[in-house]
Each structure stands twice: as C-alpha cells, then as structure tokens.
C-alpha positions in Angstrom: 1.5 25.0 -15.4 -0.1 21.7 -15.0 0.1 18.1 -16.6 -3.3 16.6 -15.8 -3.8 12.5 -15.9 -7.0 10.7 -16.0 -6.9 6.5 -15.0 -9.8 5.1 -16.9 -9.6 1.5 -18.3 -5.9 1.4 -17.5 -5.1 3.9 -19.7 -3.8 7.3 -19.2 -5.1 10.1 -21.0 -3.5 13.5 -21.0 -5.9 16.4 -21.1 -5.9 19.9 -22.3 -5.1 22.6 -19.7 -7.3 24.7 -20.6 -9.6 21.8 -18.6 -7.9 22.8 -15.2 -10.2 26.0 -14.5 -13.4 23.5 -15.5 -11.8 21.2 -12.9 -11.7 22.9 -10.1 -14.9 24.4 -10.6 -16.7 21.6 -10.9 -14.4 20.4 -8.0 -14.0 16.9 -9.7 -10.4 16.3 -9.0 -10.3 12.9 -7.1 -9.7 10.9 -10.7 -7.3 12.6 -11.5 -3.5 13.1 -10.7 -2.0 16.4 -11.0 2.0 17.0 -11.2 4.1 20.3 -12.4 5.3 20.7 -15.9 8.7 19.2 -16.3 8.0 16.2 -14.4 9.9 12.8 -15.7 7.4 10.6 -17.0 8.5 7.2 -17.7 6.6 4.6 -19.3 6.7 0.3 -20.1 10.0 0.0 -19.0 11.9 -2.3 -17.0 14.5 -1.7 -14.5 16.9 -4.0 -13.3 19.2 -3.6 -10.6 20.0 -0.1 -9.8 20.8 1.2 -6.9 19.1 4.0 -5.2 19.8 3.0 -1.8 20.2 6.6 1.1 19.6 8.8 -2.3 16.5 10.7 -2.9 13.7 10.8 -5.8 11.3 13.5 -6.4 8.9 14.8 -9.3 9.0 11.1 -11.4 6.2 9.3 -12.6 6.2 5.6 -13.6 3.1 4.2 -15.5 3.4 0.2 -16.4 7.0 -0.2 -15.5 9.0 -3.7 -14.0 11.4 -3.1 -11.2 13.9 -6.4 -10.5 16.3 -6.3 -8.3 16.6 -2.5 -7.0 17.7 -1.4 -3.6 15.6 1.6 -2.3 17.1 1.3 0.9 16.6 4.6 3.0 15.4 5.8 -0.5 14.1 9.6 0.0 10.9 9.5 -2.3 9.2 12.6 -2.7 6.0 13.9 -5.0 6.8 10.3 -7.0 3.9 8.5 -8.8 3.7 4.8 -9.9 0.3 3.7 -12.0 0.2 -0.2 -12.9 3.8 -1.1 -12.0 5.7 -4.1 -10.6 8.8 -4.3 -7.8 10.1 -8.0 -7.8 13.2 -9.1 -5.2 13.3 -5.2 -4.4 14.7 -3.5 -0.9 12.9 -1.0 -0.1 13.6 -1.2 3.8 13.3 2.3 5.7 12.0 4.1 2.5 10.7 7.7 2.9 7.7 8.1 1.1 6.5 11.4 1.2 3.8 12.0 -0.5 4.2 9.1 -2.9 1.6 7.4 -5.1 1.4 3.6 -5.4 -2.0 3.0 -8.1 -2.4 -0.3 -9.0 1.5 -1.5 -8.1 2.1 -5.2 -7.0 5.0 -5.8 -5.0 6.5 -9.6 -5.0 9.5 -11.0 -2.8 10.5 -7.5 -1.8 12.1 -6.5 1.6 10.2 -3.4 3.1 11.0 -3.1 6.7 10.0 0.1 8.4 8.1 1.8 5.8 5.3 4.2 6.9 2.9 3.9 4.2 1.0 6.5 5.9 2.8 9.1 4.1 2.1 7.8 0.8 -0.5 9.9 -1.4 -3.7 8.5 -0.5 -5.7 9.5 -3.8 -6.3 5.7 -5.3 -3.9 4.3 -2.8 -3.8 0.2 -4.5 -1.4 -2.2 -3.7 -0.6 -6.0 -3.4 2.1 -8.0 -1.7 3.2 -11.7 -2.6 5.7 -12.9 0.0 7.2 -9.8 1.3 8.6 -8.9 4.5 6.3 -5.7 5.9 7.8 -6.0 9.6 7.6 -3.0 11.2 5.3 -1.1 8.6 2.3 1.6 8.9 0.0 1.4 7.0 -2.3 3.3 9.4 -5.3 5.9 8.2 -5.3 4.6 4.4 -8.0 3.1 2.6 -6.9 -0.4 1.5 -9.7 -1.7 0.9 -9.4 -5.0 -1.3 -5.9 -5.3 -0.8 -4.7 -8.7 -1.0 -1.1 -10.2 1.3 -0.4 -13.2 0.6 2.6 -15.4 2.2 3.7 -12.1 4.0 5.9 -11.6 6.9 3.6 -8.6 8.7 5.6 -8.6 12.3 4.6 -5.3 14.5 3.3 -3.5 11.6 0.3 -0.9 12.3 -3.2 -0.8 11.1 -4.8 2.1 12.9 -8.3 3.5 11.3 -7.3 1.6 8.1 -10.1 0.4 6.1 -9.4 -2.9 5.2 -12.3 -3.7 3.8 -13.1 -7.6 2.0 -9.4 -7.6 2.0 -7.3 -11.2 2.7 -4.0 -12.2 4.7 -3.4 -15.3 3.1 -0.9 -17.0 5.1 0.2 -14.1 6.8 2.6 -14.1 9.9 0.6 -11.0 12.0 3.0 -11.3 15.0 2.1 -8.5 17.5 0.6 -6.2 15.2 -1.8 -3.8 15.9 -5.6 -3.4 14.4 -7.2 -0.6 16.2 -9.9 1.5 15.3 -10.1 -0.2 12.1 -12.6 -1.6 9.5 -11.8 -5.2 9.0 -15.3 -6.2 7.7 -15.2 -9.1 5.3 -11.5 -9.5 5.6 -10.2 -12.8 5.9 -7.8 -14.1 8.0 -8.4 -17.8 8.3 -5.0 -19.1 6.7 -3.1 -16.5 8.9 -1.2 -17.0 12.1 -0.3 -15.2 14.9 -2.7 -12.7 15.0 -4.2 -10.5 18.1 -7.3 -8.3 17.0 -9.5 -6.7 19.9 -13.2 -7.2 17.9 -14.6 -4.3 20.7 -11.5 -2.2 18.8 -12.5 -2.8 15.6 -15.6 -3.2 13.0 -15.2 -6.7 12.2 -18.6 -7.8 10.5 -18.2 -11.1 8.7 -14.7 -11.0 8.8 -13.5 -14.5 8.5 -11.3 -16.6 11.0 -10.1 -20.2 11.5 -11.2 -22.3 14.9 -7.2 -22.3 15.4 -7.0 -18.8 15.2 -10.0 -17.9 17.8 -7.2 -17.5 20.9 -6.3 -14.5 18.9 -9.5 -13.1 19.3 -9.9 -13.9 23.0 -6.8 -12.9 24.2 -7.6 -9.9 26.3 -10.0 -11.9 28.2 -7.6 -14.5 29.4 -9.7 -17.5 28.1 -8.2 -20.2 27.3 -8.9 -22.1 24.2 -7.9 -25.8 24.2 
C-alpha cells in the first residue's frame, strides 16, 4: 500500500490510492513523493537538541519542522523525507544519506563535514546554506540549480556534472574544490574566494566573477595576474 504526496503551493495534499494505477499510467510521478503505509509523518514541529549522533533513521517524513541544536553526527538516514524544514546550529558531519529527500530545507550555522549529498533522493532536490561548514562534501550529479551558499566554508567539496545553474556563493571559501563537467552558467561567484574552476571543464556562460578572483580562472595556464 501506498501514501501518495503532492507539493503544490507549499501545501501537501494526500490523495486517494485508488489514483496510484492512474499514476503510473499516465507515468506522471515526478510531483509527487511516494512512501509505504506506516511511515512516521511528522508535521510543524520543532526539535531541540536531541541527539541522534552514530544511530540510524529510516521511513520518517518531516513537512515544516525546526531543528535547533541536534547532532546527526554519523547519523544513518535512510528512505527519510523533509519538505519545507529548517536545521539551525545542527552537526550533521559524516551523515549517511541514503536515499534521503531534502525539498525546500534551509540549513543555517550547521556543521556538515563529509556528507555525500549525492546519495540524497534527487526528485525536487532544494536546499540553502547560511554560514555552514560543507568541507569535504559531494554534491556531485544533482541538480541544484538556484541554490543559494552564503558565508560558507566549501573546502575540497565536489561538484561533478552538478547543475548549478543561476545559483550564488556569496562569500564562499571554495578552497581546492572541484567543478568539473559542470553547468555553472549564470552562477555567481564574485564575493567568493579561493576558487579554481577550469572554464574548458565546465559550461560557464555568464557566470559572474570579481577582477580579484580571475587568477582562479587562469590557473592551469600559469599566467600570472598582478
């Protein structure tokens, strides 16, 4: 048996399931999140400090919920779905996320070191980060487009074939990280630092760049910029 949940206008509507035979027929599922019957479905509520650090989580769903103050260090996440949430001051450093949905979460001040994003569910894949530390992240083969760091540490992260399209790295520390093979078009990196991006790698049209930040660009040419 299936639970089926439609995003439209932030809401969440829960449809009948007699509707799941018309679905796949029509083969419209990409609006839509499917989990099994007897999933924990949590809504508006606000957790603070609990600890779920080297435990696991599976089958949850979280629609429009606050998270202060948790530690999801070498958290085990499997099949879990958050639509429209919030971590603040959280540790998720060295998180497994198997097959976990992020829709619409912001993360702020949260520690998430290690974390291959890549794993995540991809379907509606939406996140922001306000001064987090992503150093050593992968966020390769997801489409991010619009995604907005600001103020993060990004230290030898990955972006391979991400799409990052018109998204922004505002005042972003991209130490040794990696964009290959990626869309970066209309992304903007002017207030960012540190940053070395091959354009003969990458599909960079109108992305935007400070003068400061044009030895980045060069790099694998040895010219100097003075």
């Amino acid at each position: 048996m299936y639970v089926i949940y439609a995003k439209y206008h932030n809401k969440s509507k829960l449809f009948n399931q007699n509707l799941v035979t018309l679905l796949f027929i029509n083969n419209s599922m990409n609006p839509f999140i499917f989990s099994y019957m007897g999933h924990s479905i949590q809504s508006e509520k606000k957790f603070d400090h609990e600890k779920y650090a080297a435990s696991s989580l599976s089958n949850q769903e979280y629609e429009l919920c606050v998270f202060n103050n948790c530690d999801f260090f070498e958290t085990i996440f499997y099949g879990v779905v958050f639509i429209d949430c919030q971590f603040k001051d959280c540790n998720f450093s060295m998180a497994k996320l198997n097959n976990t949905a992020f829709r619409g979460v912001k993360f702020v001040n949260c520690k998430m070191m290690g974390v291959v994003f890549d794993k995540c569910h991809p379907l509606l894949f939406t996140v922001q980060f306000n001064d987090c530390i992503l150093d050593y992240s992968s966020f390769s083969t997801l489409k991010m487009k619009l995604t907005h760091f600001k103020g993060c540490s990004i230290v030898e992260a990955q972006f391979v074939e991400t799409d990052l399209t018109g998204s922004s790295f505002i005042e972003c520390n991209l130490y040794r990280t990696a964009f290959q093979q990626s869309i970066l078009e209309k992304v903007d990196f002017s207030t960012s630092r540190n940053y070395s991006i091959d354009p003969d790698q990458n599909r960079m049209k109108k992305a935007k760049f400070a003068v400061a930040g044009l030895p980045g660009l060069l790099e694998k040419y040895g010219i100097i910029v003075e």
